[in-house]
C-alpha positions as CSV (number, residue, x, y, z in Angstrom):
1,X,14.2,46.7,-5.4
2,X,14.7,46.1,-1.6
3,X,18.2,44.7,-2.4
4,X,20.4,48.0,-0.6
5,X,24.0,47.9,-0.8
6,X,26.3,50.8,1.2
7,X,29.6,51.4,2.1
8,X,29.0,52.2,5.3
9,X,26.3,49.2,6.2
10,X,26.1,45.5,4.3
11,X,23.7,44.6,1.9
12,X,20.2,43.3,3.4
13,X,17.8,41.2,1.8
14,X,14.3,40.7,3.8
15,X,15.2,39.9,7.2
16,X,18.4,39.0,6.7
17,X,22.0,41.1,6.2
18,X,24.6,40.5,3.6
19,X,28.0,40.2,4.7
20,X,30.1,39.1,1.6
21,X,29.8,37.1,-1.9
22,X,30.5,33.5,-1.7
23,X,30.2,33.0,-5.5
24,X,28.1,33.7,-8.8
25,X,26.5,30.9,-10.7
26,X,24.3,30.7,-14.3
27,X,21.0,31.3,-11.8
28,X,22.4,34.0,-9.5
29,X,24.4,35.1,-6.5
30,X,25.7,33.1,-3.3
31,X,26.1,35.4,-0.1
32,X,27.1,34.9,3.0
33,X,24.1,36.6,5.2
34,X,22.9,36.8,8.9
35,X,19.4,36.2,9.9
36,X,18.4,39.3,12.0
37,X,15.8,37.7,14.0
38,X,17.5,34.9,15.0
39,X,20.8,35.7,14.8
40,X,22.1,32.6,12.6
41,X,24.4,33.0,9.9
42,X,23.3,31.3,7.0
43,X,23.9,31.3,3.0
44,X,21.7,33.2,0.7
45,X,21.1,32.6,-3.1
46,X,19.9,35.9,-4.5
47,X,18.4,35.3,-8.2
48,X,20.4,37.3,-10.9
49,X,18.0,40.5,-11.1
50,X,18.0,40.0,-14.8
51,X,16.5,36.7,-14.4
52,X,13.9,37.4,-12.1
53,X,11.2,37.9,-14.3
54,X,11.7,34.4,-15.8
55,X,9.3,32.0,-15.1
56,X,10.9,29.1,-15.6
57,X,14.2,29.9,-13.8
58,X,12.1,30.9,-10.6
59,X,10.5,27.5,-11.1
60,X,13.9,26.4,-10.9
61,X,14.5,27.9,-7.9
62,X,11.2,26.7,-6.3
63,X,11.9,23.4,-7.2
64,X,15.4,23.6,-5.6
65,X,13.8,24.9,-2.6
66,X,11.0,22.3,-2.6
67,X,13.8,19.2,-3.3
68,X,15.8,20.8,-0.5
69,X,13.6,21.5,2.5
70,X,12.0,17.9,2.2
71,X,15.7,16.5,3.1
72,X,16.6,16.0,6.2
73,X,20.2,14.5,6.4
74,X,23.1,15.3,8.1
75,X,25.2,15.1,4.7
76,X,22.8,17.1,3.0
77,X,22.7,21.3,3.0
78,X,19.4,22.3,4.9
79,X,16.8,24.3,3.0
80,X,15.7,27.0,5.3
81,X,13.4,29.8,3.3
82,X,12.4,31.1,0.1
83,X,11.3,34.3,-0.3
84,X,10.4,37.1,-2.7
85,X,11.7,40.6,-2.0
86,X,10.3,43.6,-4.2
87,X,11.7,41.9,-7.9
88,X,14.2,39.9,-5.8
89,X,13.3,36.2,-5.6
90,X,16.0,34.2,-2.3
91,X,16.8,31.0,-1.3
92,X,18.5,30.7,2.5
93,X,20.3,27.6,3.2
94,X,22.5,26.4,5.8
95,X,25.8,28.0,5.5
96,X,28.5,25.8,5.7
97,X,32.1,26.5,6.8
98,X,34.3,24.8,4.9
99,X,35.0,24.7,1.1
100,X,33.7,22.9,-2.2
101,X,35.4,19.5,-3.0
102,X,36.6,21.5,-6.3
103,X,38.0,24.1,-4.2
104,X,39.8,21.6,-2.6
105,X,41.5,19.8,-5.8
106,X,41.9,23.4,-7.5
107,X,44.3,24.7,-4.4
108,X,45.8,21.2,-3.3
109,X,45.5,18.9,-6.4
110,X,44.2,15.3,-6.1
111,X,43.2,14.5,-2.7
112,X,44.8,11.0,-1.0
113,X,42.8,8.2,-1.2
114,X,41.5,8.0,2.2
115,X,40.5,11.5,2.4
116,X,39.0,10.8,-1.2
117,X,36.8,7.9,-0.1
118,X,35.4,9.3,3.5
119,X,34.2,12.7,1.4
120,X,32.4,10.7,-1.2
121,X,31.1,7.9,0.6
122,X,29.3,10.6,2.5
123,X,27.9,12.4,0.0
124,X,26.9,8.9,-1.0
125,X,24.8,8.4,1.9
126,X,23.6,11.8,1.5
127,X,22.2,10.8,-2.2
128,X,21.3,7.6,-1.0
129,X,18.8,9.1,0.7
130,X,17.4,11.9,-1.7
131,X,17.0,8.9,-3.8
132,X,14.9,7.2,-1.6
133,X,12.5,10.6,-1.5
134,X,12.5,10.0,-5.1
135,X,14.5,13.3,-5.5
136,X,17.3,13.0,-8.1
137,X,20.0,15.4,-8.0
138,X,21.4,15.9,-11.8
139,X,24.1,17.5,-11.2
140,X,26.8,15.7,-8.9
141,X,30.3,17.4,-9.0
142,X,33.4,18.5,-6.7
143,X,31.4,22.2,-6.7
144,X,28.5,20.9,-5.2
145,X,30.0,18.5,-2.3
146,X,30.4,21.3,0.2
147,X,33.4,19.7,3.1
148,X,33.9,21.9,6.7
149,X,37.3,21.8,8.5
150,X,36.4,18.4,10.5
151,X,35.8,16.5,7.5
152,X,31.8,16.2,7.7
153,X,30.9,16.8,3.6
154,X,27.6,17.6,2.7
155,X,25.8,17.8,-0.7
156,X,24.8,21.0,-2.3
157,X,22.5,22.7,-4.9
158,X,19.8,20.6,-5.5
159,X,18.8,23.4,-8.6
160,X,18.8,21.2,-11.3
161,X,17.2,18.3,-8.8
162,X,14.7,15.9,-10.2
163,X,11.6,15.5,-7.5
164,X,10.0,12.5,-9.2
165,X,6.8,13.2,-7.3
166,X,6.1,17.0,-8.1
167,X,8.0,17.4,-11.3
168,X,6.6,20.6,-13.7
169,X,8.3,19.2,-16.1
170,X,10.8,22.4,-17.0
171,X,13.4,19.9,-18.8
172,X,12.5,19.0,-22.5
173,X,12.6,15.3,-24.3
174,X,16.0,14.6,-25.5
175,X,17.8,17.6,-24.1
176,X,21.1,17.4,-21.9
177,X,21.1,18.9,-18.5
178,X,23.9,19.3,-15.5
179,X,27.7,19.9,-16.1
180,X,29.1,17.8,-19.1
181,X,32.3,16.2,-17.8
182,X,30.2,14.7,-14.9
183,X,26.8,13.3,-16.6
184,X,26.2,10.1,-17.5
185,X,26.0,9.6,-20.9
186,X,21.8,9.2,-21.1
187,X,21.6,12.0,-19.1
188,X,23.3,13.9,-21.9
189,X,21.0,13.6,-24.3
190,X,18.3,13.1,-22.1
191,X,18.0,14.8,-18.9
192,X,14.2,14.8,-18.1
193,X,14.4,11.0,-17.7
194,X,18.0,10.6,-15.5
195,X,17.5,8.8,-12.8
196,X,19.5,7.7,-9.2
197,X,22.3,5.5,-12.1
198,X,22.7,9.3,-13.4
199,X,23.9,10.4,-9.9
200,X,25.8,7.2,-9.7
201,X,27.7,7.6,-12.4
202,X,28.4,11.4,-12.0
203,X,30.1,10.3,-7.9
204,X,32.0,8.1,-9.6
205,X,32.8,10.7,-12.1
206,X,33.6,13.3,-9.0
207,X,35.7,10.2,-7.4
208,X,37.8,10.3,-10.6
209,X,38.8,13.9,-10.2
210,X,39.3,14.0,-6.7
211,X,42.0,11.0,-6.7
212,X,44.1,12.1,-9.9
213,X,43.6,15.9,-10.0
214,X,41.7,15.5,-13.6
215,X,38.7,16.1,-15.2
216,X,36.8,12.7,-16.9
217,X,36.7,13.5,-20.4
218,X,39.6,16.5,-19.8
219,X,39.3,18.1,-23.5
220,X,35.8,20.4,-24.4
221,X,32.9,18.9,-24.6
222,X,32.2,18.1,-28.1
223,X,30.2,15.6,-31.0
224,X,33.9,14.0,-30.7
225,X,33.9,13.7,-26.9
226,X,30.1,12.8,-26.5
227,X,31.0,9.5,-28.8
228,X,34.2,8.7,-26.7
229,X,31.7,8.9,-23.3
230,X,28.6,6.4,-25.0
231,X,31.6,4.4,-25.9
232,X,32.9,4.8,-22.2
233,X,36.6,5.7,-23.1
234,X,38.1,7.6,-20.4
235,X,41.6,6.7,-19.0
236,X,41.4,4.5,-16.1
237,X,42.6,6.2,-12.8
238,X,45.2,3.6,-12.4
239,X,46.6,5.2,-15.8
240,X,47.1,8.5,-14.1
241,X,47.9,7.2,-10.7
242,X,49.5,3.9,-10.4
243,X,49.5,3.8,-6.3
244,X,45.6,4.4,-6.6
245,X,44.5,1.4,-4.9
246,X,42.6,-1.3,-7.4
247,X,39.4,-1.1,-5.6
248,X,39.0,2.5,-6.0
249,X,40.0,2.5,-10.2
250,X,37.4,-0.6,-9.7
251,X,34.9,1.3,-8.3
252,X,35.4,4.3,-10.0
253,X,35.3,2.0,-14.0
254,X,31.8,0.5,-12.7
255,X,30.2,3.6,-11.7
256,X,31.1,5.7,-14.8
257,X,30.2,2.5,-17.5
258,X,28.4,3.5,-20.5
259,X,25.7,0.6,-19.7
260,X,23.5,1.8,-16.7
261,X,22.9,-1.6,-16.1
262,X,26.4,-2.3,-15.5
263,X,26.6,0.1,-13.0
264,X,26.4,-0.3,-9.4
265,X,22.1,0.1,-8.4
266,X,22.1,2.6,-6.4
267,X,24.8,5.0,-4.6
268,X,25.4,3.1,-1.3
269,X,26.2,0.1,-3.5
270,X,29.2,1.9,-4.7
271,X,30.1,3.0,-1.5
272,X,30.0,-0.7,-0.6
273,X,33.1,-1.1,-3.8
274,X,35.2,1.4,-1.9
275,X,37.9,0.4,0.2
276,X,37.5,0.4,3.9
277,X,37.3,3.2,5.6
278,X,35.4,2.9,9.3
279,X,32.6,0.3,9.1
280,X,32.0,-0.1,5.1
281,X,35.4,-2.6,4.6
282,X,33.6,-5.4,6.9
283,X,29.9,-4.8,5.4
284,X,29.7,-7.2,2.7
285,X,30.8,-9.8,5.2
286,X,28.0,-8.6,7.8
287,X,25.0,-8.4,5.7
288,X,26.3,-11.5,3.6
289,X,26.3,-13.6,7.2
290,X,23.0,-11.9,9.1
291,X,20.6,-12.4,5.9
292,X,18.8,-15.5,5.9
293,X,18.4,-17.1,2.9
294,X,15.6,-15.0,0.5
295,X,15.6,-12.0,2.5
296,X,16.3,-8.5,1.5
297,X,18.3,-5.0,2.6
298,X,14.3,-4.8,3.7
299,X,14.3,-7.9,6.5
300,X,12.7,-7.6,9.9
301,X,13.8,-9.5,13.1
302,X,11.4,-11.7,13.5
303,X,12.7,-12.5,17.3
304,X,11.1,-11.8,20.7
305,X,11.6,-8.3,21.2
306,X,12.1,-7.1,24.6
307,X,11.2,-2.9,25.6
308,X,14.1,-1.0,27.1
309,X,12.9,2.3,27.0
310,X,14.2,3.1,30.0
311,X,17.1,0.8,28.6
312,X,21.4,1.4,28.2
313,X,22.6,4.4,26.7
314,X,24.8,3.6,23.8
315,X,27.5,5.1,21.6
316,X,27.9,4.5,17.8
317,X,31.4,4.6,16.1
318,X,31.2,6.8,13.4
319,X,34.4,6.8,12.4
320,X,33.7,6.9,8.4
321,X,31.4,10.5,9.6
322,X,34.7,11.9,10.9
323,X,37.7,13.3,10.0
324,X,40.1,10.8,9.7
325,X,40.8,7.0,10.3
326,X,41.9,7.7,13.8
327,X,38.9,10.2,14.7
328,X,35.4,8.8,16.4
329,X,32.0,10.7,16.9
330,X,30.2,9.7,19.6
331,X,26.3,9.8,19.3
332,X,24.5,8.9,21.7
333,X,21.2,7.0,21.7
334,X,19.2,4.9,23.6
335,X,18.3,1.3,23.4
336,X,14.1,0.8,22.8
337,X,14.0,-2.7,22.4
338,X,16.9,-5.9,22.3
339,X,15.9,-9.7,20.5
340,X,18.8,-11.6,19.9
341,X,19.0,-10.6,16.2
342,X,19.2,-7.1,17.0
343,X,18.0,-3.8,18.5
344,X,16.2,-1.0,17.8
345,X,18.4,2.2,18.4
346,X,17.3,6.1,19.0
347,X,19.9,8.6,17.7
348,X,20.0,11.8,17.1
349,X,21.3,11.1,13.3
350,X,20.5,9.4,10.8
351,X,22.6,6.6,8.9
352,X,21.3,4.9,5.9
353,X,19.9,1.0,5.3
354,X,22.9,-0.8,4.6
355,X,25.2,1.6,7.4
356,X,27.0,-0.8,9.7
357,X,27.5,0.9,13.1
358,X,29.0,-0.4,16.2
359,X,26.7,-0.4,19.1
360,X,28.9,-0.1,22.5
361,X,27.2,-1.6,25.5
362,X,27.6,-1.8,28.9
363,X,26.7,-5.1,30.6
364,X,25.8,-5.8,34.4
365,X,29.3,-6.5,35.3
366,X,30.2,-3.7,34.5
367,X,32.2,-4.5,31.0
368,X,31.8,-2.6,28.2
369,X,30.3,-5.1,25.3
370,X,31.1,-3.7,21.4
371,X,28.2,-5.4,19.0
372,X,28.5,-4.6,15.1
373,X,24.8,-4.0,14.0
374,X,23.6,-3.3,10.2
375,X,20.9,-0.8,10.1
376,X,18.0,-2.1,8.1
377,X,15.0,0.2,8.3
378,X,15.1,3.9,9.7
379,X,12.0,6.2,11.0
380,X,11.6,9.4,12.0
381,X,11.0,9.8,15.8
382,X,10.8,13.2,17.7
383,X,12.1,16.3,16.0
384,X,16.1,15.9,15.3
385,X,15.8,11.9,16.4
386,X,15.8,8.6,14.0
387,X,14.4,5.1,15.2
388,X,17.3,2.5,13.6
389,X,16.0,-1.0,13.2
390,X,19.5,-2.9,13.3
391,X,20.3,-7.0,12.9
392,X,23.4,-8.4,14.4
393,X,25.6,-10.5,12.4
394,X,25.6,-13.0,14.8
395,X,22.5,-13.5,17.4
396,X,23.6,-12.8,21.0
397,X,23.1,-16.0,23.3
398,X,20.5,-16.2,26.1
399,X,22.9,-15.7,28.1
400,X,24.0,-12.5,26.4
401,X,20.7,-11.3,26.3
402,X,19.7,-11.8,29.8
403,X,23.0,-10.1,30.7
404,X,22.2,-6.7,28.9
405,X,18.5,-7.0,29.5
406,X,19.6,-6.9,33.3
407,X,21.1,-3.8,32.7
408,X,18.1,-2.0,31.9
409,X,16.1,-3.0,35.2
């Protein structure tokens, strides 16, 4: 086994060094490690050496790999290798800096509100997007919602993950997999066929114990306790908290319903329940005002669209991304086309269908012009870059138009 450990030197794996041991888990060992060739500290999951020879837990491990690496979102932990060394099998993933959501709630208690929402509306965004890669994650929960020191959270161990298109089928009919207190009650019984509702509810069910400090369904899982979750009987939030705000216990009640088709439809739909926080308070309005009768989250502008590849340079509030109600990211892109329902934006992140940003402008006279646009379709561009197709709530005039297209020349 090329796994060495000293006293005098840290334990290496492969090519890479390991420094200390982040954590243990059912399918093995978390380190923090360095990559010797490059020089770029990442995290290392080292499969329990007892476990290696296990088919079906490497497969696992594979498919955690193979969910992970074809994700590319900023609130998201990057997949970075797998690898087999002598009879040890390693995952390398981005390390991040920070700790778990439960961490959090274990040393502090429940979190405020505000802190609450911007952590799991971005994890939201994060499974928004597995979702629409057809990868399902399964298993949702303050452990796996990894949060750095400026606030940024980003969803980890997709082990249990669901990838709809490559599945090998290592869950059986009617059997329950994930962590109990956070899984919808179908998944329960039956994992193989949970779905993106299954992730809903268990964010909803992580919102619940990161605003009042307790576990849904507190007691041991039991006959008992699965019969009180089909019959969706846990204590509203506002029970244990009574500042909580009522859009949040709202929220939270919808997400974790019994009846998956009582839930919200997908995870950025419950984001939308959630108080404001940045851009999502004013996005019902937006989207409710720029859509046309009969169109869809999937509309097009079907204005003149005028090339600015050369075109402004623009900023987008990200204020939800950050660390607080008062803090702002600045991202900047570049215009590459303007209509008068909206523009098409190049960033170097991506944000979600649905995501209203604010697109800052700078018009020939010199004054800065701040346009709200909803994202409504998102490609990949160069390496590290997103296209944004973005509508306006409200068209820009002629005379808007001809202002900023001036800008570009």
């Amino acid at each position: 086994m090329l796994l060495k450990t000293s006293r005098r030197e840290p334990a290496a794996i492969g090519r890479y060094d390991l420094h200390e041991k982040l954590g243990t888990g059912g399918m093995g060992t978390v380190y923090r490690g360095c990559d010797r060739e490059t020089g770029e500290t990442v995290a290392i999951k080292v499969l329990a050496a007892k476990l290696a020879d296990n088919p079906k837990l490497h497969y696992r491990m594979v498919q955690e790999f193979r969910s992970a690496s074809k994700l590319d979102h900023p609130n998201i932990v990057r997949a970075i290798d797998l690898a087999v060394d002598g009879s040890s099998v390693y995952l390398v993933m981005e390390y991040v800096e920070g700790d778990s959501l439960g961490g959090l709630i274990a040393r502090n208690g429940r979190l405020p509100e505000g802190q609450a929402v911007r952590i799991i509306t971005q994890a939201a965004q994060g499974l928004h997007y597995a979702h629409g890669r057809r990868v399902i994650h399964r298993d949702v929960k303050p452990d796996n919602i990894l949060v750095r020191a400026d606030g940024r959270a980003k969803l980890a161990d997709f082990g249990l993950a669901k990838d709809k298109e490559n599945d090998k089928d290592l869950t059986r009919p009617a059997t329950g997999l994930g962590t109990p207190h956070f899984m919808a009650p179908e998944q329960y019984t039956d994992a193989k066929n949970a779905g993106v509702l299954c992730d809903v509810y268990s964010l909803g069910a992580t919102l619940y114990m990161t605003v009042t400090g307790k576990l849904p369904f507190e007691s041991c899982v039991s006959l008992v306790n699965l019969a009180k979750k089909l019959k969706g009987e846990v204590p509203p939030p506002r029970e244990i908290v009574p500042d909580l705000s009522e859009r949040v216990d709202e929220a939270i009640c919808r997400a974790m319903n019994p009846d998956p088709a009582k839930r919200p439809q997908n995870c950025l739909q419950f984001a939308q329940l959630l108080p404001s926080s940045g851009q999502w308070g004013r996005l019902g309005e937006y989207s409710a005002r720029s859509r046309a009768p009969g169109q869809t989250g999937n509309e097009r502008r079907t204005a003149p669209r005028h090339p600015c590849t050369l075109g402004v340079s623009c900023v987008i509030d990200t204020d939800l991304f950050g660390s607080g109600a008062d803090s702002v990211e600045v991202w900047p892109g570049t215009v590459h086309d303007l209509s008068p329902r909206g523009v098409g934006l190049v960033i170097s992140r991506r944000f979600e269908p649905g995501t209203m940003l604010r697109v800052d402008l700078e018009s020939s006279g010199g004054t800065a012009r701040e346009l709200p646009a909803r994202v409504v379709n998102v490609r990949s561009e160069a390496a590290g870059h997103w296209f944004h197709g973005c509508v306006f709530p409200e068209p820009l005039t002629d005379a808007d138009l001809r202002d900023l297209l001036r800008t570009t020349r």
